[in-house]
C-alpha positions as CSV (number, residue, x, y, z in Angstrom):
1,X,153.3,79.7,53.0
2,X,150.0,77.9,53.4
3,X,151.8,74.3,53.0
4,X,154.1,75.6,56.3
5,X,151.3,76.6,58.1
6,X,148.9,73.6,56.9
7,X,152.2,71.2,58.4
8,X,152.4,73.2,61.7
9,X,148.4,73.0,62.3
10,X,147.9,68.6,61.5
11,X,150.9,67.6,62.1
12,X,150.6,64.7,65.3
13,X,151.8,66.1,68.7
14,X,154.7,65.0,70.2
15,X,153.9,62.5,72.6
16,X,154.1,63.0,76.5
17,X,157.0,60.5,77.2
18,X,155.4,58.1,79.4
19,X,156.6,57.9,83.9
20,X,157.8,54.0,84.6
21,X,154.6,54.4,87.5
22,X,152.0,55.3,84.3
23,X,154.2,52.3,81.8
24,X,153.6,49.6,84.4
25,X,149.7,51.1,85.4
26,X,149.0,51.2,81.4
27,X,150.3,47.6,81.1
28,X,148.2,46.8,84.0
29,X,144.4,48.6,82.0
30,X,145.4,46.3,78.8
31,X,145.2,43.1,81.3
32,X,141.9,44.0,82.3
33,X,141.0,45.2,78.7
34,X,142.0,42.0,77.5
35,X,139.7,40.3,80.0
36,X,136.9,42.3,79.6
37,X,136.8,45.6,81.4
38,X,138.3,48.3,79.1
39,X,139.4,51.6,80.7
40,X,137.4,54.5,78.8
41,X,139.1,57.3,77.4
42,X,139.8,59.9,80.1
43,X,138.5,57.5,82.6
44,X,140.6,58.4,85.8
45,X,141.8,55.8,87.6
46,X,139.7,55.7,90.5
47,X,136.6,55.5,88.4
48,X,138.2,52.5,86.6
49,X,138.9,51.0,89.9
50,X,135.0,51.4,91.1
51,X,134.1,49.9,87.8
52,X,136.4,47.0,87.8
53,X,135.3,46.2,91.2
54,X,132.0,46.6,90.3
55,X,132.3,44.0,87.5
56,X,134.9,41.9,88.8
57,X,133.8,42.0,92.4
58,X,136.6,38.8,93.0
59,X,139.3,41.1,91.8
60,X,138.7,44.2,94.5
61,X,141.3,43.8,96.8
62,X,143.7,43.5,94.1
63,X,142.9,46.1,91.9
64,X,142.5,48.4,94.8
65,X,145.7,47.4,96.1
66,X,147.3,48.5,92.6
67,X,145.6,51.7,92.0
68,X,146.3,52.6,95.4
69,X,149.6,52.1,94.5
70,X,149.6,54.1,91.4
71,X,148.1,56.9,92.9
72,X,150.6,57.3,95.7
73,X,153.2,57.4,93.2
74,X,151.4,59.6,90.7
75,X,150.0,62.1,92.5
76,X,152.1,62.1,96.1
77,X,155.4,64.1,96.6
78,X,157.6,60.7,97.4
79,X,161.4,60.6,98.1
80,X,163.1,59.6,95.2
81,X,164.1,56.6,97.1
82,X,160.6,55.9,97.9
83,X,159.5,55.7,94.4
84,X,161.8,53.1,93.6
85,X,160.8,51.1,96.6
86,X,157.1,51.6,95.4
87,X,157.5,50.9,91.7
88,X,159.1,47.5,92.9
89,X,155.7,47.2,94.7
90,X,153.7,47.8,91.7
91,X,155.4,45.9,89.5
92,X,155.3,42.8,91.9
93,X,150.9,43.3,92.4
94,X,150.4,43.6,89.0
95,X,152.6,40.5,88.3
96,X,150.9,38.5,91.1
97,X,147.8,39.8,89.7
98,X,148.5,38.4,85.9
99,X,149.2,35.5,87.0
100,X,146.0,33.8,89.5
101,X,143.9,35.7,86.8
């Protein structure tokens, strides 16, 4: 009985599966990680946008432009067509992005 309820109490959580919107934002916090300006745990993304811009004041109109974005998608009640149309969008900035960085 204790091993059952020992199981139950450590085992991992099941994960949250992860929105295409949060994939292609999360993809887009490694890049910057990778280049110096790691997002902190809990770290809401308009914090991690001041901060980027603060430290990377070259790369403020992009990263704005993506967590702008991301937070329409996110957190806005969008048509289902919509989010297609804007997930496009994100996925082109952030590639544009990568690449003159």
């Amino acid at each position: 009985m204790i091993a059952v309820v020992a199981i139950i109490v450590l085992r991992k959580p099941a994960e949250k599966p992860q929105t295409p919107a949060n994939q292609l934002y999360l993809k887009f916090c490694r890049f910057l990680a990778d280049n110096g300006i790691s997002r902190r745990a809990g770290e809401p993304p308009l914090v991690y946008r001041q901060r980027d811009c603060t430290l990377q004041p070259k790369w403020a109109n992009e990263v704005s432009r993506i967590t702008d974005i991301y937070m329409d998608i996110a957190f806005n009640d969008n048509q289902p067509g919509h989010v297609q149309e804007k997930l496009l969008k994100l996925k082109q900035e952030i590639r544009k992005f990568r690449v003159i960085n």
